[in-house]
FIKOLVO-840838 format. One record per atom (N, C-alpha, C, CB): residue in one letter; x, y, z. Coordinates in pm, whole numbers, plus 50000, padded with zeros to 5 digits. Glycine has a CB too. Layout:
AXYZ ...
//
This chain:
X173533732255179 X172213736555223 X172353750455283 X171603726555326 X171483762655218 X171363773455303 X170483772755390 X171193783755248 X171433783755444 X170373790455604 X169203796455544 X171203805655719 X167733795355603 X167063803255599 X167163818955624 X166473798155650 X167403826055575 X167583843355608 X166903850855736 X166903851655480 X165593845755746 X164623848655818 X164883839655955 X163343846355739 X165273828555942 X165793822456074 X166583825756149 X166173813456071 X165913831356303 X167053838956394 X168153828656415 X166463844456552 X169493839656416 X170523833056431 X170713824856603 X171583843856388 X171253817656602 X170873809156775 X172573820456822 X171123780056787 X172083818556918 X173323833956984 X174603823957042 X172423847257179 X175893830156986 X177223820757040 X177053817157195 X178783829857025 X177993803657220 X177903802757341 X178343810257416 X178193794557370 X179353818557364 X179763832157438 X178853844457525 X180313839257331 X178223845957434 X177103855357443 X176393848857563 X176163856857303 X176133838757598 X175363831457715 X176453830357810 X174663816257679 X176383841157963 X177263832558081 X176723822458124 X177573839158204 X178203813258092 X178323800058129 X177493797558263 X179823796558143 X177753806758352 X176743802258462 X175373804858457 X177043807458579 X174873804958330 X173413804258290 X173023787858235 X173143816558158 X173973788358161 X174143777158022 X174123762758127 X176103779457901 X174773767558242 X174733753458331 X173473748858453 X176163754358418 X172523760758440 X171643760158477 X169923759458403 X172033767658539 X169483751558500 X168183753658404 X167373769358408 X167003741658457 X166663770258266 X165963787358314 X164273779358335 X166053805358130 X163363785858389 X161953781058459 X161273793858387 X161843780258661 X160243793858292 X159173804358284 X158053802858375 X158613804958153 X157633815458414 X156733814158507 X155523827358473 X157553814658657 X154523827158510 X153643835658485 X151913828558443 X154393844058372 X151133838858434 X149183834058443 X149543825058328 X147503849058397 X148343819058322 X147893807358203 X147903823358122 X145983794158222 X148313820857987 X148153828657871 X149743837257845 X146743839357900 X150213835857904 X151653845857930 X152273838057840 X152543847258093 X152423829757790 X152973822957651 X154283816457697 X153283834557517 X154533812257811 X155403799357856 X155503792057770 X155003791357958 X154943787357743 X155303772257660 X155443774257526 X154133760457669 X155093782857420 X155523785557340 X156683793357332 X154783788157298 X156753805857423 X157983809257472 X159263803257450 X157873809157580 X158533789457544 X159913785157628 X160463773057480 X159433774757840 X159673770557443 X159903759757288 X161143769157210 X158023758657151 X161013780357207 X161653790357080 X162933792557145 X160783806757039 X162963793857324 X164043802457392 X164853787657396 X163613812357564 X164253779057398 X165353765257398 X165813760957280 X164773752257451 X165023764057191 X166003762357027 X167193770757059 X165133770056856 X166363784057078 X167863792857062 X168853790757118 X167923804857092 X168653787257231 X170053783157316 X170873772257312 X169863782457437 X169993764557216 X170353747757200 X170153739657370 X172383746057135 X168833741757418 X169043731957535 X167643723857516 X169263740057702 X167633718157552 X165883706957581 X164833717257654 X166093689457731 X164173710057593 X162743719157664 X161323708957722 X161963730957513 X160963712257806 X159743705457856 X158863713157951 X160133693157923 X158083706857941 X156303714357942 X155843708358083 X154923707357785 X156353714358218 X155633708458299 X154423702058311 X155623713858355 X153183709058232 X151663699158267 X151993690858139 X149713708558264 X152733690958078 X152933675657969 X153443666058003 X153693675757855 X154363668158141 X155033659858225 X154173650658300 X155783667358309 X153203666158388 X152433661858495 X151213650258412 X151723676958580 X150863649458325 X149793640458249 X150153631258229 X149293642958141 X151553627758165 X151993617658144 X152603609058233 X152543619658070 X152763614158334 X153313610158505 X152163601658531 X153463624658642 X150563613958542 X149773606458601 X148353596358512 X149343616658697 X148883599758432 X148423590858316 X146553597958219 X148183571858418 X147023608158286 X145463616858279 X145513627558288 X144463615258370 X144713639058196 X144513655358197 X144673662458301 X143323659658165 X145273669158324 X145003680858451 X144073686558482 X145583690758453 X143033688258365 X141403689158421 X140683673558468 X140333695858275 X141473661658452 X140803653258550 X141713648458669 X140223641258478 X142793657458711 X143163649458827 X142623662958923 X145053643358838 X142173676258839 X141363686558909 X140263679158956 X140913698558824 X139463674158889 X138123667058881 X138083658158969 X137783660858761 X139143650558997 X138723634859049 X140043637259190 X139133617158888 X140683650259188 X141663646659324 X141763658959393 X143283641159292 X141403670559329 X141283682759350 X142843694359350 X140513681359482 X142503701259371 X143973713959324 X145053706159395 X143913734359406 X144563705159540 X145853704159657 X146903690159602 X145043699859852 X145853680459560 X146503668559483 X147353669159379 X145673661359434 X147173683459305 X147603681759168 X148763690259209 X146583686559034 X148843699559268 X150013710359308 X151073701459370 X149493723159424 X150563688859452 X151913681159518 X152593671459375 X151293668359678 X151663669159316 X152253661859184 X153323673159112 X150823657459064 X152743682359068 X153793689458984 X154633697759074 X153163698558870 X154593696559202 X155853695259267 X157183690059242 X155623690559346 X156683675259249 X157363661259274 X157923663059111 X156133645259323 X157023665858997 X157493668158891 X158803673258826 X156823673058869 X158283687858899 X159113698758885 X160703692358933 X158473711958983 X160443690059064 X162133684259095 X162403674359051 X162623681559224 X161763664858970 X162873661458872 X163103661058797 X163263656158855 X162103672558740 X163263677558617 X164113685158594 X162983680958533 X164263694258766 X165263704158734 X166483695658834 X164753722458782 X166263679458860 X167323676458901 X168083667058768 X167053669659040 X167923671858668 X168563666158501 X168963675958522 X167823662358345 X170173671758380 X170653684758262 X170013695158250 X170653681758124 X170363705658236 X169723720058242 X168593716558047 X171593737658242 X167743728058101 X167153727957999 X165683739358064 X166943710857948 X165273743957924 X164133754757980 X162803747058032 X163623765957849 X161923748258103 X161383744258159 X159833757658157 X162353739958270 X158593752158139 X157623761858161 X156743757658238 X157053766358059 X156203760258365 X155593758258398 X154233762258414 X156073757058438 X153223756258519 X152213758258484 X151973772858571 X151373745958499 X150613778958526 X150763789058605 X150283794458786 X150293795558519 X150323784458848 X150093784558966 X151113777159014 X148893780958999 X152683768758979 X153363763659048 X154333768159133 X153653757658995 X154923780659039 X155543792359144 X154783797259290 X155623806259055 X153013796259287 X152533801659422 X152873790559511 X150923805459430 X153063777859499 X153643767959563 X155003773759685 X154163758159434 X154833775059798 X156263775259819 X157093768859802 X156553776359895 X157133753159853 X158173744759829 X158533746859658 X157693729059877 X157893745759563 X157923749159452 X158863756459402 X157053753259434 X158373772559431 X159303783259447 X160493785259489 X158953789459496 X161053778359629 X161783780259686 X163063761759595 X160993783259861 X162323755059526 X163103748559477 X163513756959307 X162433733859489 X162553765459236 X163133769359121 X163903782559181 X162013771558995 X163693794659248 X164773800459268 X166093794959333 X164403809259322 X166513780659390 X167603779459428 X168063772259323 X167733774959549 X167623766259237 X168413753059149 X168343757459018 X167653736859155 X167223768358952 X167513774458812 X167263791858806 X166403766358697 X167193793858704 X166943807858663 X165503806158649 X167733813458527 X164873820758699 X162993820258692 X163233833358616 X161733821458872 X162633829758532 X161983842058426 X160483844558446 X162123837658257 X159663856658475 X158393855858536 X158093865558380 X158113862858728 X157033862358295 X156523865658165 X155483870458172 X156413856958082 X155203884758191 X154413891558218 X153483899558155 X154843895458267 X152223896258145 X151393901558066 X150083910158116 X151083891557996 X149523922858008 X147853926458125 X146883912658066 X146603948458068 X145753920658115 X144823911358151 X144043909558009 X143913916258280 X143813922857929 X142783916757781 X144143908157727 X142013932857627 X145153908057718 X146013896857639 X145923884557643 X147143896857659 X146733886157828 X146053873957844 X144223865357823 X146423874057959 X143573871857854 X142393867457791 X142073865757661 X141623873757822 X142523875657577 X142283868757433 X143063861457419 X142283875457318 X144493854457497 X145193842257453 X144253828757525 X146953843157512 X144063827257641 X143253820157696 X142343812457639 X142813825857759 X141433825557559 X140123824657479 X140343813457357 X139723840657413 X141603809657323 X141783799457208 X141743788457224 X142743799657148 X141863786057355 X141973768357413 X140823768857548 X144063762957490 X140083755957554 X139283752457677 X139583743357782 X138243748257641 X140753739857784 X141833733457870 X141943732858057 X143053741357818 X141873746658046 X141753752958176 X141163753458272 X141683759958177 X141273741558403 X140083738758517 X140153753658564 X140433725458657 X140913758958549 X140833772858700 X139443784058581 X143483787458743 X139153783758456 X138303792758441 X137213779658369 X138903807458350 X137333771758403 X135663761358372 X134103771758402 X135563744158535 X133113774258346 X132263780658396 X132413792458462 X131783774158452 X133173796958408 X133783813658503 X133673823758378 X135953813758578 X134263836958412 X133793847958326 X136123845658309 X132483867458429 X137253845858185 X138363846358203 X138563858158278 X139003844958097 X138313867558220 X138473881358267 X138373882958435 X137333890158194 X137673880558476 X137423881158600 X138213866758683 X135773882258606 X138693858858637 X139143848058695 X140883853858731 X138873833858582 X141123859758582 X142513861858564 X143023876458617 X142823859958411 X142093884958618 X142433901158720 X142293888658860 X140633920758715 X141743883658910 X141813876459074 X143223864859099 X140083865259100 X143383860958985 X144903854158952 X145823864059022 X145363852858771 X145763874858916 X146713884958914 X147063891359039 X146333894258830 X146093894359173 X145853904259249 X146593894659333 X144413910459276 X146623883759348 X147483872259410 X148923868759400 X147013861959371 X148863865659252 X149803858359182 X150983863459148 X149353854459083 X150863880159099 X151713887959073 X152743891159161 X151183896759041 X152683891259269 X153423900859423 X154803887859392 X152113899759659 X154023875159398 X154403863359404 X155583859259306 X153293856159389 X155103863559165 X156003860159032 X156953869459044 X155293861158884 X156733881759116 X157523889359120 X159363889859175 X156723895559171 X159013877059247 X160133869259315 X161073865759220 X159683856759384 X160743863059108 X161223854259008 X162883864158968 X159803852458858 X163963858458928 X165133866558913 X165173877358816 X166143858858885 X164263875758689 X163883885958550 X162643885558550 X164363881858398 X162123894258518 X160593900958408 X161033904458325 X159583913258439 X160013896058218 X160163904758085 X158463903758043 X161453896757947 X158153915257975 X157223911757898 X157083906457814 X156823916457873 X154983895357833 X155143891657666 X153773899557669 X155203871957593 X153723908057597 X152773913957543 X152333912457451 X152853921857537 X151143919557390 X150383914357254 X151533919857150 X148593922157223 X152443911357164 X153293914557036 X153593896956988 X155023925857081 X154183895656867 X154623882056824 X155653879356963 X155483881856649 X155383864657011 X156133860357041 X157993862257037 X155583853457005 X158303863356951 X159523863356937 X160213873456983 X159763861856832 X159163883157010 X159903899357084 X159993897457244 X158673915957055 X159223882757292 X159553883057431 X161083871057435 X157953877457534 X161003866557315 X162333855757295 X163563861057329 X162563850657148 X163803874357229 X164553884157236 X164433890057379 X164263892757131 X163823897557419 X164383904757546 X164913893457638 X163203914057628 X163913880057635 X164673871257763 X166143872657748 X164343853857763 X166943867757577 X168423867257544 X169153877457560 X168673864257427 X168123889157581 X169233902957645 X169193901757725 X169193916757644 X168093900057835 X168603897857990 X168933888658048 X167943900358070 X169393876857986 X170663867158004 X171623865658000 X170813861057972 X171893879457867 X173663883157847 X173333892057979 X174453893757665 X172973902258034 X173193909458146 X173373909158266 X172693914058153 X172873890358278 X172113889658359 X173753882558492 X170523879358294 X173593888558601 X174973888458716 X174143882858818 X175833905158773 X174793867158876 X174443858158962 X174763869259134 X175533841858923 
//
């Protein structure tokens, strides 16, 4: 059986310090910054597991994240994907995306910068909005203008993600060009 030609090659384990490879990496950044698709592609490549914090958090609580918004409110749902979050970064390493308000969490925060790598995926604001604009998912812009929801995200959120150990951009480019820079600044990247 051949290789597809066009299929990026997955990078030797070499190329990855081991003291990455033994840790989990965390994407972080606004709803639209492409975490989760991101983080699907950056875990093939590396060969590790991948999981979708609010796929966690739903299936934990047996219901949408626009109804435990609905029926328990933010503060309820932020202690859940707390509780989430640590345990999944107390498994086997593996990429992890979260949602985009779990990093403003402190306890949150202060558990993904000590126990994995935070990659903060950084995008402007028409991107993110025309990514947004494809799915209606989203309690934080229900009846809101995105644009204006997500510059007020940002004016917050950013100072915050900024914490995170790497930035990279994902800009309105294919996906795969933010795949790539994460894997360069992982080979670079000095604990």
């Amino acid at each position: 059986m051949s290789r597809n030609p066009k299929s990026p090659a997955r990078p030797s384990p070499d190329a990855i310090p081991a003291s990455i490879r033994d840790r989990s990496i965390v994407l972080v950044g606004l709803m639209g910054s492409g975490k989760s698709t991101i983080g699907r592609r950056l875990a093939q490549r590396l060969g590790m597991r991948f999981a979708d914090a609010d796929d966690e958090i739903e299936r934990a609580a047996g219901m949408t994240i626009s109804d435990i918004f609905a029926r328990f409110g933010e503060a309820h749902f932020r202690d859940g994907e707390r509780r989430v979050i640590a345990r999944l970064l107390g498994g086997r390493p593996m990429v992890l995306a979260t949602g985009g308000g779990a990093f403003i969490n402190d306890e949150t925060r202060a558990l993904i910068l000590k126990d994995s790598l935070s990659i903060w995926l950084d995008a402007d604001i028409p991107t993110l909005v025309e990514r947004v604009a494809r799915r209606s998912h989203r309690p934080l812009l229900k009846d809101r203008d995105p644009g204006e929801v997500l510059r007020e995200l940002a004016a917050v959120r950013n100072p915050i993600y900024a914490e995170a150990h790497i930035r990279v951009s994902s800009a309105s480019t294919p996906h795969e060009h933010a795949v790539r820079a994460i894997l360069e600044a992982l080979k670079k990247w000095k604990n």
